[in-house]
C-alpha positions in Angstrom: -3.7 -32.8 -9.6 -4.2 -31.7 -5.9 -3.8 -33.2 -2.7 -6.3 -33.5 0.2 -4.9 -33.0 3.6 -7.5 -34.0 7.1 -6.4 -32.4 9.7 -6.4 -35.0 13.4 -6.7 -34.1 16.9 -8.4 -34.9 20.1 -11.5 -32.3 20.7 -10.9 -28.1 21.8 -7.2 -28.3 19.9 -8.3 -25.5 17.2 -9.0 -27.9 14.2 -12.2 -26.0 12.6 -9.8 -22.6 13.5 -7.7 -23.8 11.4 -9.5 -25.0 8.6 -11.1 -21.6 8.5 -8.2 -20.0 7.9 -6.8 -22.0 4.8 -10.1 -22.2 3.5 -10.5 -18.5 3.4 -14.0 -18.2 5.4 -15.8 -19.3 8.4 -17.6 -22.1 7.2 -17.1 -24.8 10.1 -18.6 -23.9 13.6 -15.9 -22.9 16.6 -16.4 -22.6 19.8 -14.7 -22.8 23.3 -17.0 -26.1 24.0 -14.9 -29.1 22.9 -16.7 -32.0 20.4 -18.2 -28.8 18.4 -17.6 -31.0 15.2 -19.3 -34.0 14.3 -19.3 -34.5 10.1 -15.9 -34.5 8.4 -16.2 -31.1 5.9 -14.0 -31.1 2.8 -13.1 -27.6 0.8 -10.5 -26.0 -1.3 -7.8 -24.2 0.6 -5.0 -22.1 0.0 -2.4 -21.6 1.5 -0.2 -19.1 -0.3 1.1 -20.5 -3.6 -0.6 -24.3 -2.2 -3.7 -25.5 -3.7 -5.0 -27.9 -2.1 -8.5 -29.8 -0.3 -8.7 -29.8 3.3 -10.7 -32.1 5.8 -12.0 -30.5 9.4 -12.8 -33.7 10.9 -14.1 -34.7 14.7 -12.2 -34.9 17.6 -10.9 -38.3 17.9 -12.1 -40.1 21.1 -11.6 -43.5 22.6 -15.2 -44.9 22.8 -17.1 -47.8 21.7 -18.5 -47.6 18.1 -21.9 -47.7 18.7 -21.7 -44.5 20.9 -21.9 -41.3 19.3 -18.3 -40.3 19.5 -17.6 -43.8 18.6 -19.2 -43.2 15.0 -17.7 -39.7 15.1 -14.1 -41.2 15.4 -15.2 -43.9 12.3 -15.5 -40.7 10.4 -12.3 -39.5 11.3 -10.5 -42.7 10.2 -12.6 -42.4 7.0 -11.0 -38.8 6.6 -7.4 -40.5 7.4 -7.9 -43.1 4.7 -8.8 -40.5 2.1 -6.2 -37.8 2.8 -2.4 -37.5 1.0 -1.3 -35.7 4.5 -1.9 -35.7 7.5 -1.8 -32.1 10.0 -2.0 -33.5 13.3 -2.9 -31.0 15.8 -1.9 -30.3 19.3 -2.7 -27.4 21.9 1.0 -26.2 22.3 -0.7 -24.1 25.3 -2.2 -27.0 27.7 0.7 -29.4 26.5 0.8 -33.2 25.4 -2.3 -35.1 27.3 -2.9 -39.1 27.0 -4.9 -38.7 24.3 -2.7 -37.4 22.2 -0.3 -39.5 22.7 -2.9 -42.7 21.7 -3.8 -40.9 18.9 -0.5 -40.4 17.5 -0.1 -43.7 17.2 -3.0 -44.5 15.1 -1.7 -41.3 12.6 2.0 -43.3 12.7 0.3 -46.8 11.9 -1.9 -45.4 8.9 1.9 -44.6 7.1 0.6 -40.8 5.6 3.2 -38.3 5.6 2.2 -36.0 8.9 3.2 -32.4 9.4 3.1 -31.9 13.3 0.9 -28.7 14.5 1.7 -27.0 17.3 -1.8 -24.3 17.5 -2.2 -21.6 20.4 1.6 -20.7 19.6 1.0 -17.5 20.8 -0.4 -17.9 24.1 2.1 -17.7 27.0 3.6 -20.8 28.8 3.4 -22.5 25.1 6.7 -23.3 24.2 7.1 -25.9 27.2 3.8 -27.6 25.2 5.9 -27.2 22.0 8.7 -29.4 23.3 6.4 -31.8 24.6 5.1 -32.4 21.4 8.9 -33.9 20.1 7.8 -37.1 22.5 5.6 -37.8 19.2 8.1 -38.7 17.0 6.0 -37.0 14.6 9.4 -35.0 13.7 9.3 -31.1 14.5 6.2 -29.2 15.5 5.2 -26.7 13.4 4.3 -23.1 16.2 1.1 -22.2 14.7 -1.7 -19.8 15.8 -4.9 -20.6 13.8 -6.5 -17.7 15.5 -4.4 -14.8 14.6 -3.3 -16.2 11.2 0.7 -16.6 12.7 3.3 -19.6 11.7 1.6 -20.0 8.1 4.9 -19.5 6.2 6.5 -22.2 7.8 3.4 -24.6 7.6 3.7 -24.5 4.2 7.1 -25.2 4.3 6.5 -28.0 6.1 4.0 -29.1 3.8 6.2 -29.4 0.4 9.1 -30.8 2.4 7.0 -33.8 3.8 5.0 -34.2 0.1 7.9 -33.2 -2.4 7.6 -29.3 -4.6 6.0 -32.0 -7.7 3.4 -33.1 -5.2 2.7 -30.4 -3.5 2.8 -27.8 -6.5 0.4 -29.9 -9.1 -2.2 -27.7 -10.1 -5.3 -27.7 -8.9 -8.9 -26.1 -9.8 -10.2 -23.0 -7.6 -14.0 -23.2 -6.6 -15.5 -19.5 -7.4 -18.6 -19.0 -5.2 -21.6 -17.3 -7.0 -23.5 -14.6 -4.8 -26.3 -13.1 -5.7 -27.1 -9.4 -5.0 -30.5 -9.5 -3.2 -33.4 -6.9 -4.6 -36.9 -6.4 -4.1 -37.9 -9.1 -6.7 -34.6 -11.2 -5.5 -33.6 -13.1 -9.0 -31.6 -12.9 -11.7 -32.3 -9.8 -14.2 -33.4 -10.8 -17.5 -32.0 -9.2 -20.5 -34.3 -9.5 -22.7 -38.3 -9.5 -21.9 -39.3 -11.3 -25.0 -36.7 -14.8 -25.1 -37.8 -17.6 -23.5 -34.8 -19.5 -23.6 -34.5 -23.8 -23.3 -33.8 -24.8 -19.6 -30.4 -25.8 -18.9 -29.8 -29.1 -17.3 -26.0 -29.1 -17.4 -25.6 -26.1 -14.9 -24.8 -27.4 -11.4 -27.7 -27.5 -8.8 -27.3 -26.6 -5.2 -29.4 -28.2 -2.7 -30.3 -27.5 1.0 -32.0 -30.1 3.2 -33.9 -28.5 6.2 -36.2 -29.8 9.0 -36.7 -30.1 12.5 -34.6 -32.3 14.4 -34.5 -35.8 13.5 -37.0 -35.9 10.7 -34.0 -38.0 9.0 -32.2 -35.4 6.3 -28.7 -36.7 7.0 -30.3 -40.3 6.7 -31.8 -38.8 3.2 -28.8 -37.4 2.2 -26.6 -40.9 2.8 -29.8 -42.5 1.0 -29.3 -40.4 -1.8 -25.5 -40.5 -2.8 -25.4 -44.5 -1.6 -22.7 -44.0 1.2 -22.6 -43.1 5.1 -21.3 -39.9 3.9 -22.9 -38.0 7.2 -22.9 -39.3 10.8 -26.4 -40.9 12.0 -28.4 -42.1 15.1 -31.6 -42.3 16.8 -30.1 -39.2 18.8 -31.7 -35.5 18.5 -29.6 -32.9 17.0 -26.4 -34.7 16.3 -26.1 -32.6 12.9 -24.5 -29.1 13.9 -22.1 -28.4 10.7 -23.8 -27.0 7.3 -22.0 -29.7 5.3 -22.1 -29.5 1.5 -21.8 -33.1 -0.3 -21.2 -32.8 -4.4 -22.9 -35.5 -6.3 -24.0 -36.8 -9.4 -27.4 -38.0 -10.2 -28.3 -39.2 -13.7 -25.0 -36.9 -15.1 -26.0 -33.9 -13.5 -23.7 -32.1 -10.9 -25.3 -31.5 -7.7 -24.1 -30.2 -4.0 -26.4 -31.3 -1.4 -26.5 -29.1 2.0 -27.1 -31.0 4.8 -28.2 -28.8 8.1 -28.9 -28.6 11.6 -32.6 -29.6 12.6 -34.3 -26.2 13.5 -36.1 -25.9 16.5 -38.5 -23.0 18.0 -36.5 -19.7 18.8 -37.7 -19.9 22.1 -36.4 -23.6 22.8 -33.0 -22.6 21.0 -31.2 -21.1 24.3 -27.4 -22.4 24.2 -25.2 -20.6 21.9 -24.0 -23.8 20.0 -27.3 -24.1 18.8 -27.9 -20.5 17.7 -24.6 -20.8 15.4 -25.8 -24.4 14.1 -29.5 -22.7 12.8 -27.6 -19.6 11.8 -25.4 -21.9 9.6 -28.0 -23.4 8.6 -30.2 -20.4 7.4 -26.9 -19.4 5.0 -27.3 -22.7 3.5 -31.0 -21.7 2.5 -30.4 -18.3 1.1 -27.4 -20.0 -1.4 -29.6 -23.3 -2.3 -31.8 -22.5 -5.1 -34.0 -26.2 -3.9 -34.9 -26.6 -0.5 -36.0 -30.1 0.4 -38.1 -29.6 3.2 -38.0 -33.0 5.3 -41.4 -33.5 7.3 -41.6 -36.3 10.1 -44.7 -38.4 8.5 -45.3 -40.0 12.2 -45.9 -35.9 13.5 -46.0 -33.9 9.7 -47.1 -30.1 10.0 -45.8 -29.1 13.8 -46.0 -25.3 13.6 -41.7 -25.2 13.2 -42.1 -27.3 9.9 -44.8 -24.1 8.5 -42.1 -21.5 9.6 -39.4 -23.5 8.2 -41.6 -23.3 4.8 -42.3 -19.8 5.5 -38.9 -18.6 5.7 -37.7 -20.8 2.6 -41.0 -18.9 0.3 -39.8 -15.7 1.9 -35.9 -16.1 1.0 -37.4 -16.8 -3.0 -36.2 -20.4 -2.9 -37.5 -23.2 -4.4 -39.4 -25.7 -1.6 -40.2 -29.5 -2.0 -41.3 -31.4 0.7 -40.3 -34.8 1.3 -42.7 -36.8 4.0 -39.9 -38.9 5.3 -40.3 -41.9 7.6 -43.1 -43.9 5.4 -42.1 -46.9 6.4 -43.3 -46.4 9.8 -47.1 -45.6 8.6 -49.8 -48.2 8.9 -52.5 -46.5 6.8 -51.0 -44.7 3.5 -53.5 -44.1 1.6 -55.7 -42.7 4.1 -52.9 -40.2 5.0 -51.9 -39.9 1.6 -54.6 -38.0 1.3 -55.2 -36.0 4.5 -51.6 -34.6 3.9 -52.3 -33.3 0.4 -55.4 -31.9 1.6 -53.4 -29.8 4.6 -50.4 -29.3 2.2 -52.9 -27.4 -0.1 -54.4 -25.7 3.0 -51.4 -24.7 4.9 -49.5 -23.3 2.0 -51.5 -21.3 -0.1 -48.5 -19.1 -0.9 -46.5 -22.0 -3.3 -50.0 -23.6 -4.4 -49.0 -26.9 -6.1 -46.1 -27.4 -4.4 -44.4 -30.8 -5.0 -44.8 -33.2 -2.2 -43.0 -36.6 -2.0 -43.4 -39.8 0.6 -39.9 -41.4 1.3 -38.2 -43.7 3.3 -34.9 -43.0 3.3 -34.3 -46.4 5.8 -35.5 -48.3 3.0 -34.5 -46.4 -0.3 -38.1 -46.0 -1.1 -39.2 -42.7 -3.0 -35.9 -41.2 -3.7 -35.9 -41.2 -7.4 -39.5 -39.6 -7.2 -38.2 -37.0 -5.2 -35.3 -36.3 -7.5 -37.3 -36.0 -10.4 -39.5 -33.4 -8.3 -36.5 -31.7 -7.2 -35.6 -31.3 -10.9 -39.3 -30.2 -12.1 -39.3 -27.3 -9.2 -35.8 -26.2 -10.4 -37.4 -25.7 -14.0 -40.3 -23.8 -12.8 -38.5 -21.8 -10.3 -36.1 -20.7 -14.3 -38.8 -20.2 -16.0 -39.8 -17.2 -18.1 -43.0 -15.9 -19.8 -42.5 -13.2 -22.6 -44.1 -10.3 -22.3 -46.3 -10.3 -25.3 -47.7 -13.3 -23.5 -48.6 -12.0 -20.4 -49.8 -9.2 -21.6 -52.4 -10.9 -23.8 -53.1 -12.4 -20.5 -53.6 -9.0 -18.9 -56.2 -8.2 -21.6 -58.1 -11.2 -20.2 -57.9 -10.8 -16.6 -58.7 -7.2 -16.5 -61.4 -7.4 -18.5 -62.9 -10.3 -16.8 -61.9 -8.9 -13.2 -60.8 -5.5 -13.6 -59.3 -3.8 -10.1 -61.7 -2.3 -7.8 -62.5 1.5 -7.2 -60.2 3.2 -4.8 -61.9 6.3 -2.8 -64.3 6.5 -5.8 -60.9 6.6 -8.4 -60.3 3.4 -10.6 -57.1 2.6 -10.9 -55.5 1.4 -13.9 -53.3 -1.3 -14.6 -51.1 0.2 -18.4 -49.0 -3.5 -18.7 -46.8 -6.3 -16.9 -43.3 -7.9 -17.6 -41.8 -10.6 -16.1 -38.1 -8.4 -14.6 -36.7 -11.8 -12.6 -36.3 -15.0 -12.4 -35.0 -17.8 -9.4 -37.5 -17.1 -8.5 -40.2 -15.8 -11.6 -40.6 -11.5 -10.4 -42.9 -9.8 -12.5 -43.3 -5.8 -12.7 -46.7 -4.2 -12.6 -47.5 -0.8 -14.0 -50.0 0.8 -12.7 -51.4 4.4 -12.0 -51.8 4.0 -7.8 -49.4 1.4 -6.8 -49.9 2.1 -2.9 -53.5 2.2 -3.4 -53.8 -1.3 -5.0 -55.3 -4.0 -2.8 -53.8 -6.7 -1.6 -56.2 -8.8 -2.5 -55.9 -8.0 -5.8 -51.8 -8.5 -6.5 -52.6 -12.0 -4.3 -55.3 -12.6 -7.6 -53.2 -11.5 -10.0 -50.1 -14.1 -8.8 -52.5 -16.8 -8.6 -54.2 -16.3 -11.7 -50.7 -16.1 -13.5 -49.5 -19.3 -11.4 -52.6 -21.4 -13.5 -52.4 -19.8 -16.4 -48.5 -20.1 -17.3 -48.1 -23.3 -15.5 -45.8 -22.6 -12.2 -46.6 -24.6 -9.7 -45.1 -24.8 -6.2 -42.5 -21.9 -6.1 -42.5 -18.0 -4.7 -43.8 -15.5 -7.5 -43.0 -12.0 -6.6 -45.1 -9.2 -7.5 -43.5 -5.7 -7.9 -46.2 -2.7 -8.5 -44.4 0.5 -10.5 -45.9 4.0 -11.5 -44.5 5.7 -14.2 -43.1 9.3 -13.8 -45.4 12.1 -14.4 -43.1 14.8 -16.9 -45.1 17.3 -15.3 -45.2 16.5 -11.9 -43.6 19.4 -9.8 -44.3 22.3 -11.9 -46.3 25.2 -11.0 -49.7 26.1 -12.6 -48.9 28.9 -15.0 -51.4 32.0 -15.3 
């Protein structure tokens, strides 16, 4: 079995740095501006032959708890109780402040095993921060530089010594990510045309939650999973961190995504924010469900359409939640006005699902689930092609395609080549000539007619070669 290490420290000491580099990636945010992190993030690391789950927590700051740094530092204690080891960091290069000092103390008090770490090793003027650090009675700092990957051998070493080799070498299971190549259909081939195989409701489900700013998805998320899993408040934009949360929910295996609120490109000025949304746009294009969480009080703004927009685009699969019910006076009456501008607004996932919650109150979230689940079917589903072609016979006959500079074209077949999300391939004699129009009637006609409601279907026009294109006219 594995052990989780958090690693401590007051703000700007190189925390997320570090947890990039023994995770392997740049997941968590970093930036010169101290208090970048608000959300503890957990994630398998390695470091050499050590695996092991590591916590990039906040900085810890002395404040009251109903302050936002207050409930920042509550998260950090949470990450304390739940680690095996402790890597308290210190900036080797600026020295030993108060802080540090104060915070020390609560690591000594919590009685983890703690493995000093001395980061910015390598800048000059460090070593007189180094021997600072011994004042800790945290036992020998450990010279690191996060940055430039330097002092990792000996961190390790310092890591079995303070846990024991049987501790620190138990084995532990390595997280492979899946990504998927992107093409024009953007989907996983299928193999064979003709199978129509049972969905699969033991495969894990990746989830992003997306929305403006405080339209309540880290409140959904904590709703969800029944703990204050991700930090809270009446304040705007407090989420910056794309943190992933692994559930269960009625035996299945989920990871939710929680993400920054995204506001207008033009609004979105400071750089801290641009990294938040571009985090928070990766977490789209790997989610295969997007929850789209609407504001009920102010639902539609023109951000929440381009936020749907982008989702249909990327070929995930959207739901939208209508959070903040609680708050509304006349449901019914809404009810129905926001069906009728759901309908309206996105004519491009026609029947998409659409949920009111309250994720103050619990209310709605087991409806939303089981839409969550009914999108992920349609968004795997797949139509042989005798079928669809049967339907082809219909349409054409009924609707054939129109005339093109006086030359009809000709539609020969269509097979479904994707799916996640459904892409279908269209042979035809004039692909570039073909309407619009015509491939919007053809998707929406196939959407009613094979039941797939709510999700992108992609529509990919082909001609087949000519054998005797190229060749000169013999006399």
């Amino acid at each position: 079995m594995g052990f989780k290490v958090a690693i401590i420290g007051r703000p700007n000491v190189g925390k997320s740095t570090l947890f990039n580099r023994l995770v392997g990636k740049k997941l968590a945010l970093v930036d010169d501006t101290p208090g970048v992190t608000r959300d503890r993030r957990v994630h398998a690391a390695k470091l050499y032959d050590l695996f092991f789950d590591v916590i990039d927590t906040a900085g810890f700051e002395d404040a009251a708890a109903s302050t936002l740094p207050g409930r920042m530092r509550q998260q950090t204690e949470i990450a304390i109780r739940e680690a095996d080891l402790i890597f308290f960091t210190i900036d080797a290069k600026s020295g030993l402040l108060p802080d540090d000092r104060t915070f020390a103390e609560v690591v000594r008090k919590s009685g983890k095993p703690v493995v000093l770490v001395a980061n910015k090793a390598e800048a000059r003027g460090a070593q007189g921060g180094m021997l600072e650090a011994w004042e800790l009675g945290l036992g020998e700092p450990i010279p690191v530089s996060a940055e430039h990957g330097q002092g990792m051998p000996d961190l390790r070493d310092a890591v079995i010594a303070a846990l024991g080799e049987e501790r620190a070498f138990g084995e532990d299971e390595e997280d492979d990510a899946e990504i998927a190549a992107s093409e024009v259909l953007i989907g996983e081939d299928i193999t064979d045309p003709d199978a129509e195989p049972a969905y699969d409701d033991t495969k894990p489900m990746r989830i992003a939650v997306v929305g403006r700013p405080n339209a309540g998805k880290s409140t959904l998320i904590n709703a969800l999973i029944g703990e204050e899993r991700l930090l809270t408040g009446p304040e705007a934009g407090i989420t910056r961190d794309s943190i992933s949360v692994d559930w269960d929910w009625r035996g299945r295996r989920m990871k939710l995504f929680d993400t920054a609120g995204m506001r207008r490109k033009a609004k979105v000025q400071e750089k801290l924010e641009k990294l938040s949304v571009q985090d928070g746009l990766r977490a789209i294009r790997f989610a295969e469900i997007v929850i789209i969480v609407l504001d009920a009080t102010i639902p539609f703004e023109k951000q929440d359409l381009q936020i749907a927009d982008l989702i249909i685009r990327e070929g995930r699969a959207p739901v939208i939640a209508f959070n903040k019910w609680d708050l509304i006076d006349n449901p019914q009456e809404l009810l129905a006005e926001l069906r009728e501008k759901t309908e309206r607004l996105l004519p491009q996932v026609r029947g998409i699902q659409a949920v009111t919650v309250s994720a103050e109150t619990g209310r709605g979230l087991d409806k939303l689930m089981d839409s969550v689940i009914k999108t992920h079917k349609v968004w795997n589903s797949r139509v042989s092609t005798g079928k669809l072609n049967r339907w082809l016979e219909g349409i054409l006959a009924h609707h054939p395609p129109p005339a093109v500079a006086g030359r009809r074209l000709k539609i020969k077949y269509v097979t479904q080549a994707k799916t996640r999300p459904p892409g279908f391939v269209v042979s035809c004699s004039r692909p570039d000539a073909m309407p619009q129009s015509y491939v919007r009637y053809l998707s929406n006609s196939l959407r009613e007619a094979f039941d797939m409601p709510g999700v992108p279907i992609r529509m990919a026009l082909r001609t087949s070669d000519n054998p005797f294109a190229g060749r000169a006219k013999k006399r």
